[in-house]
Structures are given as structure tokens and as C-alpha cells.
PDB file of N, CA, C and O in Angstrom:
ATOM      1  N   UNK A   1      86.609 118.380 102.126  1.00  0.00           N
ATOM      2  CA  UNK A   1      86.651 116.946 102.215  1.00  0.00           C
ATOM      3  C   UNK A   1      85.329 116.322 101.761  1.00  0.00           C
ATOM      4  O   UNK A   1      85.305 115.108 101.560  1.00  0.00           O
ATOM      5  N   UNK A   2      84.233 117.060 101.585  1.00  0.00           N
ATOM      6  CA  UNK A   2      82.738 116.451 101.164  1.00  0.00           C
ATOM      7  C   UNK A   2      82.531 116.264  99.530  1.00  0.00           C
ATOM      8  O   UNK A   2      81.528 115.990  98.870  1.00  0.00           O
ATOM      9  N   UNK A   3      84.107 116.567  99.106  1.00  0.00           N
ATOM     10  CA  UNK A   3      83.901 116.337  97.744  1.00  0.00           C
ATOM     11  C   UNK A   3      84.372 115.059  97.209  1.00  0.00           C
ATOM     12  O   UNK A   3      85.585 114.921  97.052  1.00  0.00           O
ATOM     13  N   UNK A   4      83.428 113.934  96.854  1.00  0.00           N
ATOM     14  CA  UNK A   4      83.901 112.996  96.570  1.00  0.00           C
ATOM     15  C   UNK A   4      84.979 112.527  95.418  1.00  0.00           C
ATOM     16  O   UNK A   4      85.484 111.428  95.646  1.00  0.00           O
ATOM     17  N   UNK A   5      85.343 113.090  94.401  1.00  0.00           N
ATOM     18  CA  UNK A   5      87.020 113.544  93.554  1.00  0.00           C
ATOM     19  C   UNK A   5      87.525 113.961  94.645  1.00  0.00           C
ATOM     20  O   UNK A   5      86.782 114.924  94.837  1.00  0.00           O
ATOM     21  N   UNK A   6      88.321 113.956  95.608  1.00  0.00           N
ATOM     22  CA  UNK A   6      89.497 114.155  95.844  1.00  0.00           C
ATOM     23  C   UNK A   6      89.249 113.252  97.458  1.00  0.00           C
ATOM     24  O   UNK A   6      88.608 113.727  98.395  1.00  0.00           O
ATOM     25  N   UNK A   7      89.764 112.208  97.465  1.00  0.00           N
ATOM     26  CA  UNK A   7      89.835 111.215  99.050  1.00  0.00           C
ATOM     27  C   UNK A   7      90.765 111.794  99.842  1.00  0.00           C
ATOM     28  O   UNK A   7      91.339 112.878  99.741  1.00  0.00           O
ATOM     29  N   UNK A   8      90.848 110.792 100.769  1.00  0.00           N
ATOM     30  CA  UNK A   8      91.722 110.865 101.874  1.00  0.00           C
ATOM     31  C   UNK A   8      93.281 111.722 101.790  1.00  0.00           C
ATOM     32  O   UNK A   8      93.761 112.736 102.297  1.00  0.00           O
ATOM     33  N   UNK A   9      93.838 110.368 100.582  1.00  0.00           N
ATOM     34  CA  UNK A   9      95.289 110.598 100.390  1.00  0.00           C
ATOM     35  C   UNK A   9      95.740 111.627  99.245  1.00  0.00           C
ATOM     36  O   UNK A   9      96.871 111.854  98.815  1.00  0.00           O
ATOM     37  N   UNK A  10      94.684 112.098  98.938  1.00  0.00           N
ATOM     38  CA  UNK A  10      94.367 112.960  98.023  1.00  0.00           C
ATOM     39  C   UNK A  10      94.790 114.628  98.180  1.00  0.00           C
ATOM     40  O   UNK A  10      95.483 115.430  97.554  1.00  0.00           O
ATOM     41  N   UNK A  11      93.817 114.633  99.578  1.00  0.00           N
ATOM     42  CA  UNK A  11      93.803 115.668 100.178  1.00  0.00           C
ATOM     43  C   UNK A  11      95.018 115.994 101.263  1.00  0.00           C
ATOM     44  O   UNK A  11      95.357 117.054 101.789  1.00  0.00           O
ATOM     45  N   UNK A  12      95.544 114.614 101.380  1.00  0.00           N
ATOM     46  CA  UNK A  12      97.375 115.167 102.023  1.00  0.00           C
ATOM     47  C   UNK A  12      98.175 115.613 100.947  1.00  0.00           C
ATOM     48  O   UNK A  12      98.426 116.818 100.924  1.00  0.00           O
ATOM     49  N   UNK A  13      98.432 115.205 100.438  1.00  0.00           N
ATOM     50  CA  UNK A  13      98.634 115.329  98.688  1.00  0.00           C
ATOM     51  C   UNK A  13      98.753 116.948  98.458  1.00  0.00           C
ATOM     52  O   UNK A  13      99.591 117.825  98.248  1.00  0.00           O
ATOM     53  N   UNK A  14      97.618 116.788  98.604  1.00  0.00           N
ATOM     54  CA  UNK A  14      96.986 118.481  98.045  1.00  0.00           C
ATOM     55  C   UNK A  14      97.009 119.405  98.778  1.00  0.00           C
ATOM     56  O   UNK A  14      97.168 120.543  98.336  1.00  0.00           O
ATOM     57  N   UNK A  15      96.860 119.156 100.068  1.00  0.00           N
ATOM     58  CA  UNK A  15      97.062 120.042 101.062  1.00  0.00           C
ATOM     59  C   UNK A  15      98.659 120.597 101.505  1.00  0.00           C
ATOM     60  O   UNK A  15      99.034 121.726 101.821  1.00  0.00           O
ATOM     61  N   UNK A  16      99.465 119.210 101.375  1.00  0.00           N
ATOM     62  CA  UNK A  16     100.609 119.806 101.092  1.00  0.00           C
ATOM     63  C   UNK A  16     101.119 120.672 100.045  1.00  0.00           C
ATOM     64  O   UNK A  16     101.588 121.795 100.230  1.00  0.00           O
ATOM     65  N   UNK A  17     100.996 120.078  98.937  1.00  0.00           N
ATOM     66  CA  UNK A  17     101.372 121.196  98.089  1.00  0.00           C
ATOM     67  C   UNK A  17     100.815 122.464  98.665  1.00  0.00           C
ATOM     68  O   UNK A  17     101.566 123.425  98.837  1.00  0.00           O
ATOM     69  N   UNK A  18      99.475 122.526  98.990  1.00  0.00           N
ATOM     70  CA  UNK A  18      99.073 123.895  99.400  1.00  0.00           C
ATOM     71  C   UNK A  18      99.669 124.407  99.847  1.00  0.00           C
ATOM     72  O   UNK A  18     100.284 125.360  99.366  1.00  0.00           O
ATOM     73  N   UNK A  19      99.772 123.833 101.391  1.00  0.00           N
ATOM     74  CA  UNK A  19     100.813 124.813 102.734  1.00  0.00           C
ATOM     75  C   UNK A  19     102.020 124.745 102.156  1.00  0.00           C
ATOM     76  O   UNK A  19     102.884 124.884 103.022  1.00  0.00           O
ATOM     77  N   UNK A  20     102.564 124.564 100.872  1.00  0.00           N
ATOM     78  CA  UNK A  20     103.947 124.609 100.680  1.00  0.00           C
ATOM     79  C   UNK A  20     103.677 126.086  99.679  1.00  0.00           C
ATOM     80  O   UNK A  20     104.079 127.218  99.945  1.00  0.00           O
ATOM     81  N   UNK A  21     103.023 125.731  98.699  1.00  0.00           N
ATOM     82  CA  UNK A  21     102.953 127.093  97.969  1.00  0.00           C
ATOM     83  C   UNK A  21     102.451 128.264  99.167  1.00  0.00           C
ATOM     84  O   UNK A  21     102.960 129.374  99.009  1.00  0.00           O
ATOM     85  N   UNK A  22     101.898 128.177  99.852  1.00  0.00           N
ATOM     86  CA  UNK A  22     101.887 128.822 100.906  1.00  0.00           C
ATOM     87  C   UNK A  22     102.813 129.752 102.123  1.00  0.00           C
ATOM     88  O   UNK A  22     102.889 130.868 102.638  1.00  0.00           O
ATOM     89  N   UNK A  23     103.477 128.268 102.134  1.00  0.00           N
ATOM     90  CA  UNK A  23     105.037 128.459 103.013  1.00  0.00           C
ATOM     91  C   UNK A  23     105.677 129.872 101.961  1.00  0.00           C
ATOM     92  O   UNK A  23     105.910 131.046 102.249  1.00  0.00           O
ATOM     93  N   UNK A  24     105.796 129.152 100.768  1.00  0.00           N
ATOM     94  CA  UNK A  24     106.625 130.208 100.229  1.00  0.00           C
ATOM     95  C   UNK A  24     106.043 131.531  99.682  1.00  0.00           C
ATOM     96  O   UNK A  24     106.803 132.493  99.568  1.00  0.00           O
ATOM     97  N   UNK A  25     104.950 131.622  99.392  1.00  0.00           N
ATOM     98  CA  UNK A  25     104.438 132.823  98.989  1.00  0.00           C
ATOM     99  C   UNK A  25     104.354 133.606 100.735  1.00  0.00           C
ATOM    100  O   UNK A  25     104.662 134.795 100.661  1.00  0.00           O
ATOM    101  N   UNK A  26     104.054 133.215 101.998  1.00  0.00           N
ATOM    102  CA  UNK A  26     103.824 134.534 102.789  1.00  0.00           C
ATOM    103  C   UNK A  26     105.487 133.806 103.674  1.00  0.00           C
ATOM    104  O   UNK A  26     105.568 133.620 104.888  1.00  0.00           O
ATOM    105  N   UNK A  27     106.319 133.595 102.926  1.00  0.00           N
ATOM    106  CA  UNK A  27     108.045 133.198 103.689  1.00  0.00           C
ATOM    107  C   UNK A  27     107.744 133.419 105.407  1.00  0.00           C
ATOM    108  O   UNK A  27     107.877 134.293 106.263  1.00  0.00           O
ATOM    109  N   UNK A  28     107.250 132.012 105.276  1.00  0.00           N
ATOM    110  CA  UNK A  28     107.829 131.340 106.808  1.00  0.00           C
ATOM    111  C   UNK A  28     108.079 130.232 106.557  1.00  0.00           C
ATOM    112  O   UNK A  28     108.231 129.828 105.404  1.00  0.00           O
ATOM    113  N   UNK A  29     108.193 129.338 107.848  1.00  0.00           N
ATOM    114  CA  UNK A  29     109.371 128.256 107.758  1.00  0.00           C
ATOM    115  C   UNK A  29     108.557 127.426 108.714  1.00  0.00           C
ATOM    116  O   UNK A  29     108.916 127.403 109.891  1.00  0.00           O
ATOM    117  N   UNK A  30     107.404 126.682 108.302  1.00  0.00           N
ATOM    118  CA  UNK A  30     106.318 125.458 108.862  1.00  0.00           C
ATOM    119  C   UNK A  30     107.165 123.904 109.293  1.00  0.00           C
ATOM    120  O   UNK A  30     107.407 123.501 110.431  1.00  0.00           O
ATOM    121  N   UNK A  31     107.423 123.382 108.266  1.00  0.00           N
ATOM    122  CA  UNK A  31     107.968 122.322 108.047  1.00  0.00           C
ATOM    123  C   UNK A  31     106.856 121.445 107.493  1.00  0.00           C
ATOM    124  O   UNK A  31     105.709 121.603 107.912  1.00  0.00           O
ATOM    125  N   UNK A  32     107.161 120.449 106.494  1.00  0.00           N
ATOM    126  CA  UNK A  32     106.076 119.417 105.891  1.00  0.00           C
ATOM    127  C   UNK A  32     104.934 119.576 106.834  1.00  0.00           C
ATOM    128  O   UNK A  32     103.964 120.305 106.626  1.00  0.00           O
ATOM    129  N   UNK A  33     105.224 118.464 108.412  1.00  0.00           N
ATOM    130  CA  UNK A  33     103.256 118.327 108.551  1.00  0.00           C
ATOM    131  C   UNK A  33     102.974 119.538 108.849  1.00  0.00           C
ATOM    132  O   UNK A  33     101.748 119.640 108.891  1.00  0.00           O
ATOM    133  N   UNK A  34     103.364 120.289 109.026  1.00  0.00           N
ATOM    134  CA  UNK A  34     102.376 121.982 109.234  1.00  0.00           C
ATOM    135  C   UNK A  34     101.820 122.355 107.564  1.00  0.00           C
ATOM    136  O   UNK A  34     100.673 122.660 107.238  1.00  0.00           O
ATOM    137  N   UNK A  35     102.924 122.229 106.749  1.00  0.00           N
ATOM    138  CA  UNK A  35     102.436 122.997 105.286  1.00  0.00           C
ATOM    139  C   UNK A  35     100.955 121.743 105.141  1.00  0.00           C
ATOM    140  O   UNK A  35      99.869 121.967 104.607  1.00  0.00           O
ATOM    141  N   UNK A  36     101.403 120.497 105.791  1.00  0.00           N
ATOM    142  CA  UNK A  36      99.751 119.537 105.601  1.00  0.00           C
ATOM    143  C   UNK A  36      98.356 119.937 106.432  1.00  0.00           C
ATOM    144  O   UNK A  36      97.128 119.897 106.359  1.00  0.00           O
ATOM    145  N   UNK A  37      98.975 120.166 106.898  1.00  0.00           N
ATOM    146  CA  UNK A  37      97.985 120.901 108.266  1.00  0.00           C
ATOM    147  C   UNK A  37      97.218 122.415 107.923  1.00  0.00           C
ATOM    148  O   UNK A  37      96.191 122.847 108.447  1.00  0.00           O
ATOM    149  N   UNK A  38      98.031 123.040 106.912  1.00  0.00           N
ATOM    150  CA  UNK A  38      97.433 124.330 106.986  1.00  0.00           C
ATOM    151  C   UNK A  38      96.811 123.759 105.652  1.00  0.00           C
ATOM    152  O   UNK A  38      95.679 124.173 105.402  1.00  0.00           O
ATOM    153  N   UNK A  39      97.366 122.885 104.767  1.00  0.00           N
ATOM    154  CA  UNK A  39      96.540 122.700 103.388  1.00  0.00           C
ATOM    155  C   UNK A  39      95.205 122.626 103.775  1.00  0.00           C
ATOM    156  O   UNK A  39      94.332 123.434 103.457  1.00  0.00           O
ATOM    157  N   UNK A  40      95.086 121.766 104.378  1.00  0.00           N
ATOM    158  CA  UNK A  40      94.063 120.882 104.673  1.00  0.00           C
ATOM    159  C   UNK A  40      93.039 121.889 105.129  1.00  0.00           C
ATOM    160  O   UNK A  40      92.166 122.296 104.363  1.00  0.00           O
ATOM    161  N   UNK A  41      93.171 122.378 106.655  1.00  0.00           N
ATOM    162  CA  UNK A  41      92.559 122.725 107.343  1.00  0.00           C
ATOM    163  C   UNK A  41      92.044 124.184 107.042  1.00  0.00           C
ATOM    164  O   UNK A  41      91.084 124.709 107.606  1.00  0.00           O
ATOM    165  N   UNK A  42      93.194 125.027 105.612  1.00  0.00           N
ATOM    166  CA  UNK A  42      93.053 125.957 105.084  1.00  0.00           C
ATOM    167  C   UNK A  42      92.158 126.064 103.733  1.00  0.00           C
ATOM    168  O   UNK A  42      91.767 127.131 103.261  1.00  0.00           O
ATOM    169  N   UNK A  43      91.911 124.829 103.214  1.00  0.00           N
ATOM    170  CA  UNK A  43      91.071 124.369 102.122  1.00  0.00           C
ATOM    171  C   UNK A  43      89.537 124.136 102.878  1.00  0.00           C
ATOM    172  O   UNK A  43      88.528 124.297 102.192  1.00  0.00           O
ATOM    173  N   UNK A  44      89.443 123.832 104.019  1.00  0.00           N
ATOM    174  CA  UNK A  44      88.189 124.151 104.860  1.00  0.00           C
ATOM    175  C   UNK A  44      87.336 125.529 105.285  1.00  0.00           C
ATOM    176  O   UNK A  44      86.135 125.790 105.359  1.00  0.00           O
ATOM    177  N   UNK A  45      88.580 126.281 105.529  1.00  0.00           N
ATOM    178  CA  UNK A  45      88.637 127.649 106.020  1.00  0.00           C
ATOM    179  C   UNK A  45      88.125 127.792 104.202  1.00  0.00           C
ATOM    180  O   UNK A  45      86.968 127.654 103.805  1.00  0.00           O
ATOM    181  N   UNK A  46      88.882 127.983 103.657  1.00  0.00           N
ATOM    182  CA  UNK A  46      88.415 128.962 102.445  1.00  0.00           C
ATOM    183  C   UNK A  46      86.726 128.518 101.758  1.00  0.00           C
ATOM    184  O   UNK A  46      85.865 129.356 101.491  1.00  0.00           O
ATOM    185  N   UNK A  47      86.612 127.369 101.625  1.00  0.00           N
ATOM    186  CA  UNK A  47      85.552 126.724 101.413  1.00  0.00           C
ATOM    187  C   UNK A  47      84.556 126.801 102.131  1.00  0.00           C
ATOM    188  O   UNK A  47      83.567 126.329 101.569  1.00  0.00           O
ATOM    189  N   UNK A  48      84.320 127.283 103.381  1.00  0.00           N
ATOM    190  CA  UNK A  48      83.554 127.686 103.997  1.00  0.00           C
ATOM    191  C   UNK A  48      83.286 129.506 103.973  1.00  0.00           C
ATOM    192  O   UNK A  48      82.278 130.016 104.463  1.00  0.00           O
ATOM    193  N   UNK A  49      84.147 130.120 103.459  1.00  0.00           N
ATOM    194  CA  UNK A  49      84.585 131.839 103.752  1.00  0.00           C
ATOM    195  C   UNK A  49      83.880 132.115 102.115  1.00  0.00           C
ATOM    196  O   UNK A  49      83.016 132.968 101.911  1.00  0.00           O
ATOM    197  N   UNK A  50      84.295 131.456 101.340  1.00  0.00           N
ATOM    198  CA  UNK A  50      83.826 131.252  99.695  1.00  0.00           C
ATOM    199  C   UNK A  50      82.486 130.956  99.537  1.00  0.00           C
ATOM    200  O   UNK A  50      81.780 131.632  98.788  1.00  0.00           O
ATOM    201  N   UNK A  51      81.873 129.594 100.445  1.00  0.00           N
ATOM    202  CA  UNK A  51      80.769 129.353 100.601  1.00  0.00           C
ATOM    203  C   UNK A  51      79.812 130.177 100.274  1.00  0.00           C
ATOM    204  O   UNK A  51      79.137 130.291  99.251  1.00  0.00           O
ATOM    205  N   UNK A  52      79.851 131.158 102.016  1.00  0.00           N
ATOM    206  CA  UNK A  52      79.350 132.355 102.149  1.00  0.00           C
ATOM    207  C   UNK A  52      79.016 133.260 100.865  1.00  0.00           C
ATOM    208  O   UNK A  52      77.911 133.605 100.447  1.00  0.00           O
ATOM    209  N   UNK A  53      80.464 133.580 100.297  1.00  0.00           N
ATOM    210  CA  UNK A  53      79.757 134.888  98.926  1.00  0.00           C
ATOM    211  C   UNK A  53      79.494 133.873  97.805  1.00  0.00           C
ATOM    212  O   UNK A  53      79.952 134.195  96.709  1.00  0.00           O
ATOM    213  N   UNK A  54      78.610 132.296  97.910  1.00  0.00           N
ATOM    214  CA  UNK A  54      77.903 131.719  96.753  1.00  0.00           C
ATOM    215  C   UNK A  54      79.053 131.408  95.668  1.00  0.00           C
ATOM    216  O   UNK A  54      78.852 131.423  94.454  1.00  0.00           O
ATOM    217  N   UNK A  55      80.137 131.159  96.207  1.00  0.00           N
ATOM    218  CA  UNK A  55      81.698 130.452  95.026  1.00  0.00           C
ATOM    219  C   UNK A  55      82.058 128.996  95.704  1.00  0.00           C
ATOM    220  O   UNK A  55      82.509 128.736  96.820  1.00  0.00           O
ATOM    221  N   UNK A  56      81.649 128.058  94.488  1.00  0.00           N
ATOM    222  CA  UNK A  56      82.132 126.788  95.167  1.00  0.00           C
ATOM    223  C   UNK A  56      83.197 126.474  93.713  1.00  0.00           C
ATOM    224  O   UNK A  56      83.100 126.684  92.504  1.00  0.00           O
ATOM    225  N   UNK A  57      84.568 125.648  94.948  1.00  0.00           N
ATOM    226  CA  UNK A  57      85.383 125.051  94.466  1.00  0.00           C
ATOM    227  C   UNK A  57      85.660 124.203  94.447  1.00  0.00           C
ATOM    228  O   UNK A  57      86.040 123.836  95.559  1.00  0.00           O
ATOM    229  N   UNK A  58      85.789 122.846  93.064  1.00  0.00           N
ATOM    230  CA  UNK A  58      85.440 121.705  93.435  1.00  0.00           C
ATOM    231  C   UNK A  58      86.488 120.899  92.417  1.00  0.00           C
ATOM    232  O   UNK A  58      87.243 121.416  91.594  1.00  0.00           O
ATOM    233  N   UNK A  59      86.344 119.733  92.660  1.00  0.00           N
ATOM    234  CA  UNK A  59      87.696 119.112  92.081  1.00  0.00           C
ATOM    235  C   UNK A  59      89.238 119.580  92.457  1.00  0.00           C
ATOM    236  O   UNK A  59      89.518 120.516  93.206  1.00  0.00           O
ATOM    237  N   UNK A  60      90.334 118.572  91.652  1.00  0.00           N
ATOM    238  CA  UNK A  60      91.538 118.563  92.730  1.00  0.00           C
ATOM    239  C   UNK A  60      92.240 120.170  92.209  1.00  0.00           C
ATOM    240  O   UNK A  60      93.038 120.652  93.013  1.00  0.00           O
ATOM    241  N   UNK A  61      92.029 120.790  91.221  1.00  0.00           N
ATOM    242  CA  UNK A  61      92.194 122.500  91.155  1.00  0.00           C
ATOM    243  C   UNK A  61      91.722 123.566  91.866  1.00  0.00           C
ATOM    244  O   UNK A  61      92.220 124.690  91.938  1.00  0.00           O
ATOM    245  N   UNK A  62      90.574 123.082  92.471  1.00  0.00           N
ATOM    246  CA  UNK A  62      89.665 123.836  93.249  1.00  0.00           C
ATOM    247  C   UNK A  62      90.510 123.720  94.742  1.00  0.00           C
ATOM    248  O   UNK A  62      91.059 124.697  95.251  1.00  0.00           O
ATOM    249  N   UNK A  63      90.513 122.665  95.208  1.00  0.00           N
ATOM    250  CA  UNK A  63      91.067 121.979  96.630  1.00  0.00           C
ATOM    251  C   UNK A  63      92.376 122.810  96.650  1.00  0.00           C
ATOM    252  O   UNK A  63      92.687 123.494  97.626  1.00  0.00           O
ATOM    253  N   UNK A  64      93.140 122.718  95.506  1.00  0.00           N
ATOM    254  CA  UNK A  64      94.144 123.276  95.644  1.00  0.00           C
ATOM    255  C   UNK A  64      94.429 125.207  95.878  1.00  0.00           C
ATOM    256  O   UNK A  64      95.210 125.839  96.589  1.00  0.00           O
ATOM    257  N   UNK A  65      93.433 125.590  94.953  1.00  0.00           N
ATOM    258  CA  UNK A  65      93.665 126.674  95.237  1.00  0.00           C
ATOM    259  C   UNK A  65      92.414 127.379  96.845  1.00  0.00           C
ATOM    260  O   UNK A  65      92.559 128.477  97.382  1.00  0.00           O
ATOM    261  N   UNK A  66      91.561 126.555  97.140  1.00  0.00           N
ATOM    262  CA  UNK A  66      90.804 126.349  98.229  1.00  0.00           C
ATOM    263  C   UNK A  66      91.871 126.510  99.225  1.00  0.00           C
ATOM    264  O   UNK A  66      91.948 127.504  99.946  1.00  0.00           O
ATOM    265  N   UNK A  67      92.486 125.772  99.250  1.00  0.00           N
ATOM    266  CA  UNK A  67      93.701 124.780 100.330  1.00  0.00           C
ATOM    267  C   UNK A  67      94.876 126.399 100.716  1.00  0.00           C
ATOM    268  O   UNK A  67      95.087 126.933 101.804  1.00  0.00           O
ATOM    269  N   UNK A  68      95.448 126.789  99.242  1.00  0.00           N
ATOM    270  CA  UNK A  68      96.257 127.979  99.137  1.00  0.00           C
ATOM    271  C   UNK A  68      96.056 128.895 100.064  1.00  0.00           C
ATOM    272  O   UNK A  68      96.899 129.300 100.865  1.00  0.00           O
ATOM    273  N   UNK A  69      94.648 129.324  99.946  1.00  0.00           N
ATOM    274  CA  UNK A  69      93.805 130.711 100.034  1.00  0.00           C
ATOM    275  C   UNK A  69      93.939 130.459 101.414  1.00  0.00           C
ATOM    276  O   UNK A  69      94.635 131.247 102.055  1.00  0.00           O
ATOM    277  N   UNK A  70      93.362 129.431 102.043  1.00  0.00           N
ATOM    278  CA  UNK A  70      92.831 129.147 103.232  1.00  0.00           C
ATOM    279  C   UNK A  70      94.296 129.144 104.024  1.00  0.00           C
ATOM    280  O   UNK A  70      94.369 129.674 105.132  1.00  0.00           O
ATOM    281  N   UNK A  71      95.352 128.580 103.463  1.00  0.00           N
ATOM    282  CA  UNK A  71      96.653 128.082 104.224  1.00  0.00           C
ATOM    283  C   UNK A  71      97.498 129.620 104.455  1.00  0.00           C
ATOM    284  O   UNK A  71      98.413 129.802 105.258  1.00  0.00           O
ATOM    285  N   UNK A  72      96.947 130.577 103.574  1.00  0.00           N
ATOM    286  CA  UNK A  72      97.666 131.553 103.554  1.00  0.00           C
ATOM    287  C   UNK A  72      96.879 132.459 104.539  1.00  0.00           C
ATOM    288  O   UNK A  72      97.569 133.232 105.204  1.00  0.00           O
ATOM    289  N   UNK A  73      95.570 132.478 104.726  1.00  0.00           N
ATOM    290  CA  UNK A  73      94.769 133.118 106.066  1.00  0.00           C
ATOM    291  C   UNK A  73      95.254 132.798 107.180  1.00  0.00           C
ATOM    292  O   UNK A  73      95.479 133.655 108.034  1.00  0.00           O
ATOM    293  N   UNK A  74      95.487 131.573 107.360  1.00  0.00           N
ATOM    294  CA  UNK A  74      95.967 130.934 108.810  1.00  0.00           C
ATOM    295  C   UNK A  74      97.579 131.446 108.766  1.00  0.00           C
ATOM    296  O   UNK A  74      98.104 132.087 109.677  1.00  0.00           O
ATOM    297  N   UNK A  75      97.962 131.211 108.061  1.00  0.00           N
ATOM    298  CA  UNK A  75      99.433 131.877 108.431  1.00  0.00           C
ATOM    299  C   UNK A  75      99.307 133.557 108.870  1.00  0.00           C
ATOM    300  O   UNK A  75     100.062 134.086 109.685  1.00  0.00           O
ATOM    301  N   UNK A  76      98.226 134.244 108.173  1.00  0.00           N
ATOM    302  CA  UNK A  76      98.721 135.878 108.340  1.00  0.00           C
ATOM    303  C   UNK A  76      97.752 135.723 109.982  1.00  0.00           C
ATOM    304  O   UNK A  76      97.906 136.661 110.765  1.00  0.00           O
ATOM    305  N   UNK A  77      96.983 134.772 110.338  1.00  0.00           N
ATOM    306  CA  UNK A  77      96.441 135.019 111.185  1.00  0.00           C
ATOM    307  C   UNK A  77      97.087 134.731 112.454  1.00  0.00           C
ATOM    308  O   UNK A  77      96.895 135.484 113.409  1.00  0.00           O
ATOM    309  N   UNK A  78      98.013 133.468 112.575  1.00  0.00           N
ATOM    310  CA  UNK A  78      98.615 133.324 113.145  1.00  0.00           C
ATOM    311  C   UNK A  78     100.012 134.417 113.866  1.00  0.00           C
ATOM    312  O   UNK A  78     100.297 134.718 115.024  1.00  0.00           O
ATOM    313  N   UNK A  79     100.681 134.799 112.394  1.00  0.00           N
ATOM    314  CA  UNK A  79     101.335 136.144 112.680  1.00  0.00           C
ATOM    315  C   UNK A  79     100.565 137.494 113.806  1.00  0.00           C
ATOM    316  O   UNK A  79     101.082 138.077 114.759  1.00  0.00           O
ATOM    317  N   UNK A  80      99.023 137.656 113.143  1.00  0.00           N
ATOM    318  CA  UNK A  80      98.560 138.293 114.277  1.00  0.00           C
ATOM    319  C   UNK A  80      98.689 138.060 115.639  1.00  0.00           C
ATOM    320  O   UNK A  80      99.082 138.922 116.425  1.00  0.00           O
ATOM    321  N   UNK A  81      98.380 136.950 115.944  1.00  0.00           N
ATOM    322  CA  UNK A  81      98.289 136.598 117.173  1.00  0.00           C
ATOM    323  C   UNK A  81      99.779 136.568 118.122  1.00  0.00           C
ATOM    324  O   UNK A  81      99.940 136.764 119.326  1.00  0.00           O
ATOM    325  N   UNK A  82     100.591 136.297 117.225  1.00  0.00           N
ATOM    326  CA  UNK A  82     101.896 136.174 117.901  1.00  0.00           C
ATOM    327  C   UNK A  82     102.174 137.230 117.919  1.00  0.00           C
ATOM    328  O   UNK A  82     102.930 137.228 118.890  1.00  0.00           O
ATOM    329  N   UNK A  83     102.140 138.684 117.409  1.00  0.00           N
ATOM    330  CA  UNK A  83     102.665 139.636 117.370  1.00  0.00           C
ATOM    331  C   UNK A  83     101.590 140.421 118.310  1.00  0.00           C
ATOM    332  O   UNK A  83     101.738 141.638 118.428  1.00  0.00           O
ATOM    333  N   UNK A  84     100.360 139.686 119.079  1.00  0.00           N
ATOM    334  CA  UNK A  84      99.768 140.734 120.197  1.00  0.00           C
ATOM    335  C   UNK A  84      99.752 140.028 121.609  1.00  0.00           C
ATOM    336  O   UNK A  84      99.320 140.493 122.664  1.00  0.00           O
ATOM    337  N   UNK A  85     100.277 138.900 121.399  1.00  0.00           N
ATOM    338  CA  UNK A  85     100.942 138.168 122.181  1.00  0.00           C
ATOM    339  C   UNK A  85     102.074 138.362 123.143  1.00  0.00           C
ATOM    340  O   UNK A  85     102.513 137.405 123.782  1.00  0.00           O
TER     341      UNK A  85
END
């Protein structure tokens, strides 16, 4: 979100698409505001995890595949948890 190319409505936008390419690449069944929720919050996650090994992704291609990466961690992570649960 500290990247000024891509705002507010931008990043629902984008984040959805994310958690949707998401949804379907690790097949579960979120519904819209979750696939927004993991965009989003998964484009943070990766951008911070990327950070780390010195890879920044920037602009609305970056966000997106930022958003992917990140939306698809939280899903396999989530699976963890439910399955030691």
C-alpha cells in the first residue's frame, strides 16, 4: 500500500483479482471479500517476505503478483492450521 501507483480502490481491484487467481490455483472456495482480503493482506505478506531477500515489487504488475504469492501463503497456511486443529 506505500506505493503511490496503485490507491485505495486500486488495491481492492487488485487484490481481488489476486485472491481469485489464488482461489483457483490452490482450489478452495473463499468467496469475493475473502479472495479481497487475502489479495490485499497477501500482497503485504509477500512484500514484506521479498523485502527481506532485497526484491521489490512495484507498480499495479508487481501488486498483483505480490498480492498472488502472498494470497496463496495464507491459504496453504491456513490449511495448516486447520488440519492441526
Amino acid at each position: 500500500m506505500e506505493n503511490p501507483q496503485v490507491g485505495w480502490i486500486g488495491a481492492i481491484v487488485i487484490g481481488g483479482l489476486a485472491g481469485w487467481l489464488a482461489e483457483m490455483f490452490m482450489k478452495s472456495d473463499m468467496g469475493i471479500l475473502m479472495n479481497i482480503i487475502l489479495g490485499i493482506v497477501g500482497a503485504a505478506v509477500a512484500n514484506l517476505v521479498l523485502g527481506m531477500f532485497g526484491v521489490v515489487l512495484g507498480g499495479w504488475i508487481g501488486y498483483l503478483i505480490a498480492g498472488f504469492v502472498g494470497a496463496c501463503i495464507l491459504i496453504a497456511l491456513g490449511r495448516m492450521l486447520k488440519r492441526s486443529a
